[in-house]
C-alpha positions as CSV (number, residue, x, y, z in Angstrom):
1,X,4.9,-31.3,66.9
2,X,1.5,-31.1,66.2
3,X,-0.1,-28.9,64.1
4,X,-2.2,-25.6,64.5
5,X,-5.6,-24.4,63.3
6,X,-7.4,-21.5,64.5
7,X,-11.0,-22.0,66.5
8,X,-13.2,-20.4,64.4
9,X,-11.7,-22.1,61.5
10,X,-11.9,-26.0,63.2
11,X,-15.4,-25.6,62.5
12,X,-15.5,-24.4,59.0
13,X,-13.3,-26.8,58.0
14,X,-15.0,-29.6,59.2
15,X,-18.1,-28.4,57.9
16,X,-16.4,-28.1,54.2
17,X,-15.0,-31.6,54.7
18,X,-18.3,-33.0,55.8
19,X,-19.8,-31.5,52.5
20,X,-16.8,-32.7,50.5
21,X,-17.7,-36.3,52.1
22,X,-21.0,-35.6,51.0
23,X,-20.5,-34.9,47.4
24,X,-18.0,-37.7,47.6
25,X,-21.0,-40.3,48.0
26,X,-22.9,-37.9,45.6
27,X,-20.3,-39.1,42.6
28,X,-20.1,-42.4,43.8
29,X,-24.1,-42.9,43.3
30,X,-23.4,-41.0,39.8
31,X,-21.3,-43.6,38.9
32,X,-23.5,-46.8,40.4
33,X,-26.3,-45.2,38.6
34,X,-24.4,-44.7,35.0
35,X,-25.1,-41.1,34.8
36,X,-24.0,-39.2,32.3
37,X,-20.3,-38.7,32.6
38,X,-20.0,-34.7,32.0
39,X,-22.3,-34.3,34.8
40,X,-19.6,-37.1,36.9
41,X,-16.7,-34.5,36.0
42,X,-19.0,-31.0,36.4
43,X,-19.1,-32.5,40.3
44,X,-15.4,-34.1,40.4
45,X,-14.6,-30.5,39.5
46,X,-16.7,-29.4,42.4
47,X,-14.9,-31.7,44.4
48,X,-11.6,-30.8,43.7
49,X,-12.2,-26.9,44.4
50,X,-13.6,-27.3,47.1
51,X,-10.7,-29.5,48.7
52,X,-8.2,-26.8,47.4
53,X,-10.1,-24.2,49.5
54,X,-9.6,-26.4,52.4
55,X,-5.9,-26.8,52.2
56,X,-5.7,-22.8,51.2
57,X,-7.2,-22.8,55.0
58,X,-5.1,-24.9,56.5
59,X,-1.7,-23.8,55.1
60,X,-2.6,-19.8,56.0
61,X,-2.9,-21.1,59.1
62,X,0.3,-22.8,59.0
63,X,2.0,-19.4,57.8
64,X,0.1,-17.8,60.5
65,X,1.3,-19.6,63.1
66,X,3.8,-22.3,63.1
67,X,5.9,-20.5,60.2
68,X,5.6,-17.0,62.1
69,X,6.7,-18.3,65.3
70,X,9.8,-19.9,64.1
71,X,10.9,-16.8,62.3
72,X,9.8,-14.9,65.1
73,X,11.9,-16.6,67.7
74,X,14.5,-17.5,64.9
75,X,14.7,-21.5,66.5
76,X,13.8,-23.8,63.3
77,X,12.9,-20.9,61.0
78,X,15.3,-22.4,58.0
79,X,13.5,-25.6,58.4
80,X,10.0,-23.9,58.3
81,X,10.9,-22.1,55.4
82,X,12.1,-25.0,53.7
83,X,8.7,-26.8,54.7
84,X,6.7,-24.1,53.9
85,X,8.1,-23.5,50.2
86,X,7.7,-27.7,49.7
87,X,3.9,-27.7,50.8
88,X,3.1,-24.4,48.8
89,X,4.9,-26.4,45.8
90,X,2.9,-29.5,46.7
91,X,-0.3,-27.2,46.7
92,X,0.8,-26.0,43.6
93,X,0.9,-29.0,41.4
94,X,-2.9,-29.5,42.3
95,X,-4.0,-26.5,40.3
96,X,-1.7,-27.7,37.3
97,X,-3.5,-31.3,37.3
């Protein structure tokens, strides 16, 4: 099965990724160049909020769809559950890091 994202958010997340590519090439000249490391970590930071807010986006639209369809038509809505609560767990652990 594949997976679901709403239109008008397609675009936005592929314009945050294309940023997030961006300031991946951005920390990777940092570090060719010897900058100065707290400045390295200020955009590593950056880096890593910015990929959270992308998966926020992708798993609402997860629960938006594919989780509220299975409990709507009740086929497979154990095994969403269960898939849900392991990628919100997953999703989790990033903020602990």
């Amino acid at each position: 099965m594949h997976g679901y994202i709403k239109a008008d958010h397609k675009d936005k997340l592929i314009n945050r990724l294309r940023r997030i590519e961006g300031q991946v090439r951005g920390v990777q000249g940092m570090v060719e160049r010897e900058e100065y490391c707290i400045d390295i970590l200020t955009q590593i930071s950056s880096l890593i909020a910015a990929s959270e807010k992308v998966a926020a986006m992708v798993l609402k639209d997860h629960m938006d769809h594919c989780v509220r369809e299975a409990v709507k038509d009740g086929e497979r809505a154990d095994e969403k559950m269960e898939e849900l609560t392991a990628a919100v767990e997953r999703f989790l652990k990033l903020d602990r890091r």
